[in-house]
N, C-alpha and C positions, 0 to 999 in steps of 0.2 A: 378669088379674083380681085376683090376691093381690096384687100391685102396688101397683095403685090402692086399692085396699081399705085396705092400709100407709099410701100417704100422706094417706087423709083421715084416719086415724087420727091422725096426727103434725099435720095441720091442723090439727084438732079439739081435740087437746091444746096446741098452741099458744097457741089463740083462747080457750079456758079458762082457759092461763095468764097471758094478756094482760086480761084481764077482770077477775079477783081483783085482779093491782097494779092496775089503773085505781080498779076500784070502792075497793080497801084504802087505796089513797092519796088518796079525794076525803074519804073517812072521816075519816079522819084531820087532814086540812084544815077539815073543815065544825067540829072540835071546838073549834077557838080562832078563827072568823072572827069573830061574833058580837063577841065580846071584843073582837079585834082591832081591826074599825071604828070601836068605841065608843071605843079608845084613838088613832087614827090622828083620829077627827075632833072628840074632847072634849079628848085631853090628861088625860082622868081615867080610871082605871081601877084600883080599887082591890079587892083581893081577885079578881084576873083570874085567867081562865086564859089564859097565852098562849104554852103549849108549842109549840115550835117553831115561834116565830112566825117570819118575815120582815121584819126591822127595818132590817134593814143602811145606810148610808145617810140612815139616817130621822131628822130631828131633834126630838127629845122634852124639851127641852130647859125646864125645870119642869112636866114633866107629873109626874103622882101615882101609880104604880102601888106604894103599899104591899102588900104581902101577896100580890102576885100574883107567881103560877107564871110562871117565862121559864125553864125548865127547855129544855136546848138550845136557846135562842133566838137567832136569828142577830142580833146586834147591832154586827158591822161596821163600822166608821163611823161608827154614830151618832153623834149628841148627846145627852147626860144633864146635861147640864151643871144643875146647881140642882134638878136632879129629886127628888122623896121614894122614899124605894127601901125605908123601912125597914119589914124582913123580908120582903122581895121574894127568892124563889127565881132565884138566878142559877148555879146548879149545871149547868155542863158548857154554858152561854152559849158563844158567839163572843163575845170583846170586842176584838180586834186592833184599833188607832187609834181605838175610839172613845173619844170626849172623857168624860171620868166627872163624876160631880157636882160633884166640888171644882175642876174646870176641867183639870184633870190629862187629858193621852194615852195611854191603855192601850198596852203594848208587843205588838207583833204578837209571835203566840202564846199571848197572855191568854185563857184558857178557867176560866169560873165566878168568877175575881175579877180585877179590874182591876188588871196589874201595874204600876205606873208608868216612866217612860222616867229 
């Protein structure tokens, strides 16, 4: 009986703490989708937030994000190539390979400013 009792205890605590990262991580998500879409389907996006976005890949390639937050934002890959960036937060970014405004390839290990090759 103490047994069973123990393991639904440790279930119970489990599935608790399986629910806070679920719910803590969709939070956190829902805070720059918004932003985010407006920037993946205008190419504008000025004054964003787009903390920890998912960019990598992505080619933005003269889009607008002046002023806007990419505070760790995975940008991987990209393309910025001709983009407006100015005073755009890129503190603590991934920029490994992506191509930067001036047409330049950031050197893998580029984090918050684009090192060139």
């Amino acid at each position: 009986m103490i047994k069973n009792i123990i393991i639904l205890l440790l279930s119970l605590s489990i599935f608790f703490s399986n629910m806070t990262l679920i719910f803590g991580q969709a939070k956190t998500q829902m805070r720059y989708t918004k932003d985010y879409y407006k920037l993946i389907r205008t190419l504008e996006c000025r004054n964003c937030d787009l903390y920890k976005a998912p960019l990598a890949n992505i080619d933005l390639s003269g889009a607008d994000i002046s002023g806007s937050n990419l505070f760790q934002a995975d940008l991987r890959q990209a393309t910025l190539r001709g983009a407006k960036i100015n005073g755009a937060n890129f503190k603590k970014a991934l920029l490994s390979g992506a191509v930067w405004v001036d047409g330049n390839v950031c050197k893998a290990g580029s984090v918050g400013q684009c090192v060139t090759q």
